[in-house]
Backbone as CSV, one residue per row, in Angstrom:
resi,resn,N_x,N_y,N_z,CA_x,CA_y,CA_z,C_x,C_y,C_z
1,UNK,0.830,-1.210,0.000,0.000,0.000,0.000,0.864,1.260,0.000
2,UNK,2.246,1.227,0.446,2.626,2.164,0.884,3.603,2.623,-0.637
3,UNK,4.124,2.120,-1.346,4.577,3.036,-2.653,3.391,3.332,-3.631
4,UNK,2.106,2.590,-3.769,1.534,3.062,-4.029,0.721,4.397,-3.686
5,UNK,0.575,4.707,-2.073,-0.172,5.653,-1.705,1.194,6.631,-1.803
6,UNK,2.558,6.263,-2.198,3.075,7.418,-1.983,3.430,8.241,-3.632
7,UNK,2.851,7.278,-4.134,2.606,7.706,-5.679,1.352,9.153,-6.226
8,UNK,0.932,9.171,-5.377,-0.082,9.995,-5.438,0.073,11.324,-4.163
9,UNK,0.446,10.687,-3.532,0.596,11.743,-2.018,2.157,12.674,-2.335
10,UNK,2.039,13.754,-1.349,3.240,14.683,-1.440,4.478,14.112,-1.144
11,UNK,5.531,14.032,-1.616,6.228,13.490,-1.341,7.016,14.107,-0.236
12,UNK,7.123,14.727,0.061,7.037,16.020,1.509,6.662,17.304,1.781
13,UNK,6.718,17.163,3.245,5.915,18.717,3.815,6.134,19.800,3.380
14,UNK,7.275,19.454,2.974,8.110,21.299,2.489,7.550,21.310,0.734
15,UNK,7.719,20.108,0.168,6.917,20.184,-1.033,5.682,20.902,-1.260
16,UNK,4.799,20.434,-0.533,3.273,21.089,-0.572,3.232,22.118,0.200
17,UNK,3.970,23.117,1.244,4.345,24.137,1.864,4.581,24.562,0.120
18,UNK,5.794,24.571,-0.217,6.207,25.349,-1.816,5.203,25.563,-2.544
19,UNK,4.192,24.379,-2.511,3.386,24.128,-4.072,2.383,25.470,-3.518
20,UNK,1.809,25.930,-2.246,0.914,26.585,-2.009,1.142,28.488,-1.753
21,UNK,2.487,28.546,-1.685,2.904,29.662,-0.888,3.318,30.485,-2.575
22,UNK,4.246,29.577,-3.414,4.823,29.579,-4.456,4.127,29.594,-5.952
23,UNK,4.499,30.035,-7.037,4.090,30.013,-8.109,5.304,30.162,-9.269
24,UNK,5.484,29.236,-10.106,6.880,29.743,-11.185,6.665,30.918,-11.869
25,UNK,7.985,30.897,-12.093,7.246,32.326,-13.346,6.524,32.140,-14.085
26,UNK,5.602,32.699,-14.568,4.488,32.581,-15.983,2.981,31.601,-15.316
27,UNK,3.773,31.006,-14.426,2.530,30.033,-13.912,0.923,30.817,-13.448
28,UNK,-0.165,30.029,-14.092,-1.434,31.228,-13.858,-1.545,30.712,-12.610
29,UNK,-2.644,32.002,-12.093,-3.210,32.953,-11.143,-3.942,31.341,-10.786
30,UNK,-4.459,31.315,-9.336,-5.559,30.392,-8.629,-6.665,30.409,-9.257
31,UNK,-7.665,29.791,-8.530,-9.258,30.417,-9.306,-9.548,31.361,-8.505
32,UNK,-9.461,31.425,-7.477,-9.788,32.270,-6.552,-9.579,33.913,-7.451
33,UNK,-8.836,33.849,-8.195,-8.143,34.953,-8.616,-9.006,35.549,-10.273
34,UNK,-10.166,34.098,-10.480,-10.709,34.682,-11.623,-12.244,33.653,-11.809
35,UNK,-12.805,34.034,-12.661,-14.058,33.839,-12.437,-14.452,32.264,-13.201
36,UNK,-13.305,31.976,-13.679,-13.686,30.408,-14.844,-12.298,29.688,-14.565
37,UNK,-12.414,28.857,-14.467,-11.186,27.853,-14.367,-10.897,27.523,-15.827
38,UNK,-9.373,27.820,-16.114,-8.767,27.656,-17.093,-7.501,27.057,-17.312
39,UNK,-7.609,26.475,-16.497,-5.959,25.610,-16.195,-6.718,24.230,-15.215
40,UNK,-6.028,23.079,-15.888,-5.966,21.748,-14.697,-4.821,20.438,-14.185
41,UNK,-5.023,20.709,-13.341,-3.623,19.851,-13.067,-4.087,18.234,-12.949
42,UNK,-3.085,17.346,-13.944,-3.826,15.585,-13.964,-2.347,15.151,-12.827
43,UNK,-3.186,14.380,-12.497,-2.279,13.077,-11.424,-2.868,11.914,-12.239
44,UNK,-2.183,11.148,-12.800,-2.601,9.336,-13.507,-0.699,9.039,-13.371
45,UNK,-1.183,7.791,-13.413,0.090,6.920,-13.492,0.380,6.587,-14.752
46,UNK,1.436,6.058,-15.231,1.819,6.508,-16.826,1.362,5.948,-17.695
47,UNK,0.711,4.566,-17.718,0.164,3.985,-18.670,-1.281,4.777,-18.705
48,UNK,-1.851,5.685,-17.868,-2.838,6.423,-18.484,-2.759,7.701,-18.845
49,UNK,-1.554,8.595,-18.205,-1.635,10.062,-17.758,-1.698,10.364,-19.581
50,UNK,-1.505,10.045,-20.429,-1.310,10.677,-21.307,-2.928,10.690,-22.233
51,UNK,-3.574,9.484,-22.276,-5.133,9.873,-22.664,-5.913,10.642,-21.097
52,UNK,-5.770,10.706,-20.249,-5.995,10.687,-19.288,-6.305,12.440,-19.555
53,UNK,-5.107,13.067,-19.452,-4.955,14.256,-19.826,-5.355,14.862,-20.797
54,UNK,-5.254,14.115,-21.992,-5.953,14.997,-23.453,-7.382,15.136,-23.412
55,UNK,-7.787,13.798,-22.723,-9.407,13.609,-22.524,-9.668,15.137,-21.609
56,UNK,-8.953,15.420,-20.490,-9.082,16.735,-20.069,-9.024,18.202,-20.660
57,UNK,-8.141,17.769,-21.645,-7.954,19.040,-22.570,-8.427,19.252,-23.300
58,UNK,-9.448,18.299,-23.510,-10.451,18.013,-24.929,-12.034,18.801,-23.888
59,UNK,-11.893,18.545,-23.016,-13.063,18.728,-21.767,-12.934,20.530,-21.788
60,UNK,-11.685,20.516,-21.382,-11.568,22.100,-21.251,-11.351,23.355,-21.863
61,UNK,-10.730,22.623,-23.070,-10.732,23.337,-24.294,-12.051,23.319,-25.213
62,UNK,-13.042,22.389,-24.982,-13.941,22.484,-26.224,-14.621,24.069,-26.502
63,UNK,-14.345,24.974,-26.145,-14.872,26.026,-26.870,-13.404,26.935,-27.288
64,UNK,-12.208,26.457,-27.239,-11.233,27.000,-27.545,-10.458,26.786,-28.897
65,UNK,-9.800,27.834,-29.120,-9.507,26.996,-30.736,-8.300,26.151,-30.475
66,UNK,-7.384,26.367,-29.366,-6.364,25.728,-28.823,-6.070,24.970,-27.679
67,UNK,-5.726,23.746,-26.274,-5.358,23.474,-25.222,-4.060,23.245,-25.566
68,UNK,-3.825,23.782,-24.796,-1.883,22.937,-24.119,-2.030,22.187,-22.861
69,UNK,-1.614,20.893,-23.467,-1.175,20.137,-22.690,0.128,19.374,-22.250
70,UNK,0.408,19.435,-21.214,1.834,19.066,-20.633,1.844,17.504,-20.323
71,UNK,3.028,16.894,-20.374,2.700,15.724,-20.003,4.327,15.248,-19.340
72,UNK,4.490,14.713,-18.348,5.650,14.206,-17.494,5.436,12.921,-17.021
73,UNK,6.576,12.119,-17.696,6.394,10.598,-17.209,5.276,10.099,-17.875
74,UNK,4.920,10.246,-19.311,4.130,9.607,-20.129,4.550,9.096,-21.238
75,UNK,5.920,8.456,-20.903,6.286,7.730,-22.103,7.031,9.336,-23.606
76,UNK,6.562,8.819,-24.849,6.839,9.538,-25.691,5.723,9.981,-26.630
77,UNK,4.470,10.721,-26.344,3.639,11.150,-27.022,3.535,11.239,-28.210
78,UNK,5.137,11.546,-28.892,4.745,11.701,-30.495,4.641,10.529,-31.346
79,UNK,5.107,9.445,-30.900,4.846,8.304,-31.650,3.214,8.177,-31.418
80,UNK,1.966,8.517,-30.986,0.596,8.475,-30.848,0.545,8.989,-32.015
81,UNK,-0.790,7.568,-32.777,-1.662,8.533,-33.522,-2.332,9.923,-33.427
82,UNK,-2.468,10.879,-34.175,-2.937,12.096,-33.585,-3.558,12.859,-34.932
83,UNK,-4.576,13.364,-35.017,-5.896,14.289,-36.100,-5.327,15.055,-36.078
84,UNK,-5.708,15.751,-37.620,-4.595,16.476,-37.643,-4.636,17.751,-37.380
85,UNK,-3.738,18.535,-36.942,-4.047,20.231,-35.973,-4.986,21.244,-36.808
86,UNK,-5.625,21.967,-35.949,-6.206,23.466,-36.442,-5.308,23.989,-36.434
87,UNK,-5.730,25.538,-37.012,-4.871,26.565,-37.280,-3.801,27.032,-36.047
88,UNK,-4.482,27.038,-34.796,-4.232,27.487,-33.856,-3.199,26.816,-32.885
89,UNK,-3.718,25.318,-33.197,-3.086,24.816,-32.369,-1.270,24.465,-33.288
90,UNK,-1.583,24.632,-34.571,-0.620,24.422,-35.258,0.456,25.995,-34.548
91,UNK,-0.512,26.686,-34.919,1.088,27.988,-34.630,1.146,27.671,-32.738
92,UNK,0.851,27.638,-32.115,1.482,27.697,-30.599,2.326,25.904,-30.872
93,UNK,1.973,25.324,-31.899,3.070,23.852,-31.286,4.446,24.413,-32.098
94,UNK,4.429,25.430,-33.156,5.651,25.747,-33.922,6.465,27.004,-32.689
95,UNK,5.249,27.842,-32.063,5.790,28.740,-31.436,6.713,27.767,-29.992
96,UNK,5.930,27.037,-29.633,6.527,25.836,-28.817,8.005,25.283,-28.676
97,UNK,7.971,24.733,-30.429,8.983,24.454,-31.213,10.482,25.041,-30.781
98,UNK,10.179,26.359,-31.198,10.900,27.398,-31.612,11.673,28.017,-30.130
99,UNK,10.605,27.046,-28.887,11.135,27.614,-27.989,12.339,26.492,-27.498
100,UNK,12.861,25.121,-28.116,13.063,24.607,-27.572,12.515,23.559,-27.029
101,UNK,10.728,23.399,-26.798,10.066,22.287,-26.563,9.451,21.468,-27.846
102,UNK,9.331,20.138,-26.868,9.112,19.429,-28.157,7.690,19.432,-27.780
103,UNK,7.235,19.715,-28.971,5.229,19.975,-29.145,4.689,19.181,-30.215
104,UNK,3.554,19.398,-30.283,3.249,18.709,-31.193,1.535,18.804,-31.705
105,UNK,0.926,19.236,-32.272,-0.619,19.613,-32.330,-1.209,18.246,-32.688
106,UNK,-2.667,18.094,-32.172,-3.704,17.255,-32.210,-4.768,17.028,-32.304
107,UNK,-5.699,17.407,-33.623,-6.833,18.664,-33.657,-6.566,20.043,-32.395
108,UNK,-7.278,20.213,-31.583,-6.975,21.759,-31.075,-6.167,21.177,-29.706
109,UNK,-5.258,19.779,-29.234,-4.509,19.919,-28.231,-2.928,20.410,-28.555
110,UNK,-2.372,20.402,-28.074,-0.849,20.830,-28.305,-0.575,19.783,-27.099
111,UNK,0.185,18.846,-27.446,0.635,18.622,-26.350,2.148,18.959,-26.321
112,UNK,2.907,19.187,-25.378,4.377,18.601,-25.274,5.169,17.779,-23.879
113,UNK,6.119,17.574,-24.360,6.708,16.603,-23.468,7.823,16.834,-22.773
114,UNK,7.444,17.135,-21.645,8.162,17.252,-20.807,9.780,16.821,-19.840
115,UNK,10.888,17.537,-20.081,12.052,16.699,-19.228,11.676,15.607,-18.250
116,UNK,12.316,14.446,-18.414,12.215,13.726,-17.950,12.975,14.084,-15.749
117,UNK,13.663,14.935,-15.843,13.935,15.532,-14.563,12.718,16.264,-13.825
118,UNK,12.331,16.418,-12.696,11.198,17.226,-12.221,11.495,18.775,-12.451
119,UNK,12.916,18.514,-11.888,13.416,20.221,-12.243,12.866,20.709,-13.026
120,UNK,14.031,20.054,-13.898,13.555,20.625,-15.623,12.354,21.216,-16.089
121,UNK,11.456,19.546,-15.928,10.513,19.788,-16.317,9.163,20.645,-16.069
122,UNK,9.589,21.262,-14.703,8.838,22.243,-14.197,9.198,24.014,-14.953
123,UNK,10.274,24.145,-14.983,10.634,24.648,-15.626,10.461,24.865,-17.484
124,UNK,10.396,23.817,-18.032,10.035,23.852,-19.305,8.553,24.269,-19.479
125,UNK,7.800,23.367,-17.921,6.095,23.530,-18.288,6.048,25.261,-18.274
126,UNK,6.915,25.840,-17.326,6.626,27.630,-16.987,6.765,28.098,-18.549
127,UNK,7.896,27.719,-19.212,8.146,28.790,-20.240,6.694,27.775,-21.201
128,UNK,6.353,26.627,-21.442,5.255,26.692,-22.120,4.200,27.193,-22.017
129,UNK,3.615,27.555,-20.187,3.078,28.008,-19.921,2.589,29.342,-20.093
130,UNK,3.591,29.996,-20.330,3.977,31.672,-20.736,3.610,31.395,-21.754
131,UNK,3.920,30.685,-23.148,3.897,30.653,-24.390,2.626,30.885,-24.867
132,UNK,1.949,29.993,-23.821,0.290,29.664,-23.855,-0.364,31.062,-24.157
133,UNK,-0.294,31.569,-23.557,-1.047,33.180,-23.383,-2.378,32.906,-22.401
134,UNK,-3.573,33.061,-23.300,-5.105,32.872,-23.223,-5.454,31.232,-23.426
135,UNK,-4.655,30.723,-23.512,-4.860,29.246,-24.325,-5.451,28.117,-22.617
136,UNK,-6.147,27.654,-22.549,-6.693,26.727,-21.533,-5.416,25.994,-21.240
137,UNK,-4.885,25.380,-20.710,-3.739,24.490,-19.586,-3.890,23.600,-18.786
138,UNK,-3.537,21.790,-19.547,-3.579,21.092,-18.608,-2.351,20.288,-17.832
139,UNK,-1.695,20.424,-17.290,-0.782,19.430,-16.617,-0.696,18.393,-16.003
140,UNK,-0.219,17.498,-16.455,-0.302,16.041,-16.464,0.916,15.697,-15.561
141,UNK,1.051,14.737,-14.957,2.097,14.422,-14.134,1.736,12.811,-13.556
142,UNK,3.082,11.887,-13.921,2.576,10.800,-13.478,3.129,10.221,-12.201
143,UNK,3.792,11.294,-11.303,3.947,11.175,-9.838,4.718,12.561,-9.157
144,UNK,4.174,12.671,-8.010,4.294,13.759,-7.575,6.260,13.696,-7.025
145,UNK,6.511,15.137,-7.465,7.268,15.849,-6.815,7.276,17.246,-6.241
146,UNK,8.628,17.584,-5.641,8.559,18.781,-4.816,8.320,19.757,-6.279
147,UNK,9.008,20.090,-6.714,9.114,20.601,-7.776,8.178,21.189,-8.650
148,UNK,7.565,19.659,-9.276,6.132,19.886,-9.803,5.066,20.377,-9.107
149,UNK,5.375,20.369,-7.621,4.013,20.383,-6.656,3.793,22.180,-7.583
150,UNK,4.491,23.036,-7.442,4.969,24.232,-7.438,3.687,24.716,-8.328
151,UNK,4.181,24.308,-9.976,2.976,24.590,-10.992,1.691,23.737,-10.752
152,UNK,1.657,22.892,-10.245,0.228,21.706,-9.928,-0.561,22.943,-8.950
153,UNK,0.379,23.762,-8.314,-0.266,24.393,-7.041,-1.053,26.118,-7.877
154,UNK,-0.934,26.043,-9.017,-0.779,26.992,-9.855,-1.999,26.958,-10.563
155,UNK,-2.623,25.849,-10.716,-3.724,25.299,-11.317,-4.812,25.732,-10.854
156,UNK,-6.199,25.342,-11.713,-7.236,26.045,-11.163,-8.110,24.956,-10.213
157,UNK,-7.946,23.510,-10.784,-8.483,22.439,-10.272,-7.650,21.239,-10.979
158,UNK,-7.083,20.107,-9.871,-6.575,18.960,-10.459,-7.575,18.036,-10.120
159,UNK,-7.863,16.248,-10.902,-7.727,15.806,-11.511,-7.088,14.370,-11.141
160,UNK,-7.411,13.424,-10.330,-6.513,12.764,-9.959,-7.410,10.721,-10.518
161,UNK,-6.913,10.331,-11.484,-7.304,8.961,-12.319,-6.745,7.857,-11.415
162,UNK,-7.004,6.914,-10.822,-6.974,5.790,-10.078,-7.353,4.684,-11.196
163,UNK,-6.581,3.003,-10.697,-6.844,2.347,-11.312,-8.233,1.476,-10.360
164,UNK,-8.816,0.646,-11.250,-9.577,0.190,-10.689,-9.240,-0.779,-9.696
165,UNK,-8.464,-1.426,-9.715,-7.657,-2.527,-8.652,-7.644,-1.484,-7.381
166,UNK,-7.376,0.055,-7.154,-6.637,0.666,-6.530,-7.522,0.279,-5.218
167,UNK,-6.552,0.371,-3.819,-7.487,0.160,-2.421,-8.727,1.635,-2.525
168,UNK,-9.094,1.156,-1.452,-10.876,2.023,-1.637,-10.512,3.256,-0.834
169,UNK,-9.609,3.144,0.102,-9.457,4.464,0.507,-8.710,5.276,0.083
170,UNK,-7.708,4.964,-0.892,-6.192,5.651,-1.794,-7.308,6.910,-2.153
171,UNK,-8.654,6.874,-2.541,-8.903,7.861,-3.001,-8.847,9.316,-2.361
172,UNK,-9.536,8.872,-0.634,-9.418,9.801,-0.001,-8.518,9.864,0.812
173,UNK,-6.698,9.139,0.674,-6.061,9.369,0.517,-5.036,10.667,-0.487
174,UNK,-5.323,10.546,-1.856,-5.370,11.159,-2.854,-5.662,12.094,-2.284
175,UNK,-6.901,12.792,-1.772,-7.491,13.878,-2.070,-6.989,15.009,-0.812
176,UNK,-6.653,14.299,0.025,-6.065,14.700,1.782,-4.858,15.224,0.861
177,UNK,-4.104,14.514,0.724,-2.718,14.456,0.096,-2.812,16.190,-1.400
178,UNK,-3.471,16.408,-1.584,-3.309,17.645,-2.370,-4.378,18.449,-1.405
179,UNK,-4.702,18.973,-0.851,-5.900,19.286,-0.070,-4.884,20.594,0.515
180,UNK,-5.063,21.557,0.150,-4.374,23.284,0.208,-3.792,24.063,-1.275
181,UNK,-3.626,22.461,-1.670,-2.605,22.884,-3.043,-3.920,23.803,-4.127
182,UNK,-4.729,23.507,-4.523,-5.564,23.994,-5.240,-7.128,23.981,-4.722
183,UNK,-8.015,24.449,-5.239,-9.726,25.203,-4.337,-10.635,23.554,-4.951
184,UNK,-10.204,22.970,-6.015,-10.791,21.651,-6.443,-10.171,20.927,-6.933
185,UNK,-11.188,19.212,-6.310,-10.409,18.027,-7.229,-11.413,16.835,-7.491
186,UNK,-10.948,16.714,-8.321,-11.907,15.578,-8.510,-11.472,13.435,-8.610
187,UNK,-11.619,13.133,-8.396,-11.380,11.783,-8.595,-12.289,11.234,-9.370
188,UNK,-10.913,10.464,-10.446,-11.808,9.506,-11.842,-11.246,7.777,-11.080
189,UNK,-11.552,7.011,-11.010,-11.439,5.374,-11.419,-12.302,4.929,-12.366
190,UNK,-11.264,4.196,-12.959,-11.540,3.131,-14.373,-10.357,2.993,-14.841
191,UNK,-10.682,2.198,-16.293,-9.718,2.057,-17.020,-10.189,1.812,-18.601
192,UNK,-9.582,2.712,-19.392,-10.207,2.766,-20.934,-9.867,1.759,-21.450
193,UNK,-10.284,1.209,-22.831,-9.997,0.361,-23.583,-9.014,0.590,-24.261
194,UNK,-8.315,0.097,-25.296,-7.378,0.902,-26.609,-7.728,1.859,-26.863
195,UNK,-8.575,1.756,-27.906,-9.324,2.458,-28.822,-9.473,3.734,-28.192
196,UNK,-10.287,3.704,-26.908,-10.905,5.105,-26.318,-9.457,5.848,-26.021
197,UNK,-8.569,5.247,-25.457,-7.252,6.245,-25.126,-6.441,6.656,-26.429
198,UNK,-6.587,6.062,-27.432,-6.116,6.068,-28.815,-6.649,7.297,-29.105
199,UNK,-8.143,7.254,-29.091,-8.852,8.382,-29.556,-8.416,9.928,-28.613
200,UNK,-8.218,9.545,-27.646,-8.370,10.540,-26.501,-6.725,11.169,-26.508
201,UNK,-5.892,10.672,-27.065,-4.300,11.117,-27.176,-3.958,11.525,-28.312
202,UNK,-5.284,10.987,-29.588,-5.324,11.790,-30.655,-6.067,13.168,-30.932
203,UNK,-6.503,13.251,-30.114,-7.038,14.658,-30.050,-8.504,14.614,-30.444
204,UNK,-9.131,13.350,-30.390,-10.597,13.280,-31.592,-11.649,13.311,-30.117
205,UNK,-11.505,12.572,-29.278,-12.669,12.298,-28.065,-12.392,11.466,-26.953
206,UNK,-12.206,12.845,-25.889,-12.262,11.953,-24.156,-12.699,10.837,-23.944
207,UNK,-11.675,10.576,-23.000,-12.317,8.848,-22.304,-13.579,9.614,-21.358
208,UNK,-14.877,8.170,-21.675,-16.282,8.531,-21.387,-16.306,8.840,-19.493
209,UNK,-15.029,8.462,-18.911,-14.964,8.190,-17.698,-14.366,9.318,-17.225
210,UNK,-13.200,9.961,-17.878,-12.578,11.493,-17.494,-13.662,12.285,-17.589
211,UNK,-15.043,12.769,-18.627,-15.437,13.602,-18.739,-16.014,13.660,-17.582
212,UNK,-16.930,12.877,-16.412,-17.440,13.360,-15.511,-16.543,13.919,-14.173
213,UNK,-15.343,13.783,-14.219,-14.296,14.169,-13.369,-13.979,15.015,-13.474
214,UNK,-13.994,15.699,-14.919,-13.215,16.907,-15.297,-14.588,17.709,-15.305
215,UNK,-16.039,17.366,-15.145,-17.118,17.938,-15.134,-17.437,18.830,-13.656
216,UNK,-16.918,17.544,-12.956,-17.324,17.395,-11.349,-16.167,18.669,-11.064
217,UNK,-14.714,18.480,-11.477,-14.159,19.468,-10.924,-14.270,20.958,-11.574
218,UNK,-14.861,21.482,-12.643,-15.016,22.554,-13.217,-16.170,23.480,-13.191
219,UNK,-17.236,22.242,-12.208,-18.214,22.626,-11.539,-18.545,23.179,-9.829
């Protein structure tokens, strides 16, 4: 029970002290700070975080012409099938590009992929983050660090996918365990088929099981 619950939980006090007090550069404002949540932070473990997340960005972006989505510890995204980009999402994955990150458009997601270091990769998410402008923001992460807590804490509402095997209380485990860092969260369990995460990393349509999570928390 215990590397699992520590897969999801802070990995220390001073971590989630940082993630709440702290913000990176470029990293957006709380909700508290605005009237619509436009940023979300995902917790999944890696064989899902990556449909896991688009399904979110597909949730939160649908009236946008663009989402950026971040993804850490999800493998290598660009080998995924993926539809092919709008206008929009095409220039922020070149502006992306250009910065140094590797991006990549997916009808209207952008995703990119994140240093495999927490450092780093907290750091790379800020300057994508900046890049973003107005653009909706989801961050994906497939285990917590100090580091990451920082931008996760930056978010408007995270997001946290359990497997179905998982013990019955990990959830409200989970939820204790980020509980200051951001004003909402929601918890998804299941597990998609191929196809649906195929679809959901290609940018075409959320897993049927994220949308009420990403509903529950945006509500």
């Amino acid at each position: 029970m215990t590397p699992l619950r520590d897969y999801f939980l802070a990995p220390a006090a001073a971590g989630c002290a940082a993630g709440r007090e702290d913000r990176p550069p470029g990293g957006r404002p709380r909700r508290r700070e605005r009237a619509a949540i436009r940023s979300l932070g995902v917790i999944a473990g890696m064989r899902d975080l990556a449909s896991v997340a688009c399904s979110a960005g597909l949730m939160l972006g649908a009236r946008a012409p663009a989402v950026l989505v971040g993804l850490h510890g999800a493998g290598d995204p660009s080998q995924a099938p993926r539809a092919p980009g709008r206008v929009a999402a095409v220039r922020l994955a070149a502006s992306l590009d250009a910065r140094g990150l590797q991006a990549g458009a997916r009808g209207r997601v952008v995703v990119v992929a994140l240093p495999g270091d927490a450092r780093e990769a907290a750091v790379a998410w800020s300057r994508a983050d900046g890049a973003a402008s107005d653009v909706p923001t989801v961050l994906g992460v497939s285990m917590r660090h100090d580091e990451l807590d920082v931008p996760l804490a930056a978010q408007d509402a995270i997001v946290i996918a359990l497997s179905p095997s998982a013990p019955a209380n990990l959830a409200a485990l989970a939820l204790a365990g980020i509980e200051g860092l951001v004003p909402a969260a929601s918890v998804v369990s299941g597990r998609a088929g191929p196809v649906a995460r195929t679809l959901a990393v290609a940018g075409v349509w959320p897993v049927r099981s994220v949308r009420s999570a990403v509903e529950g928390a945006l509500g």
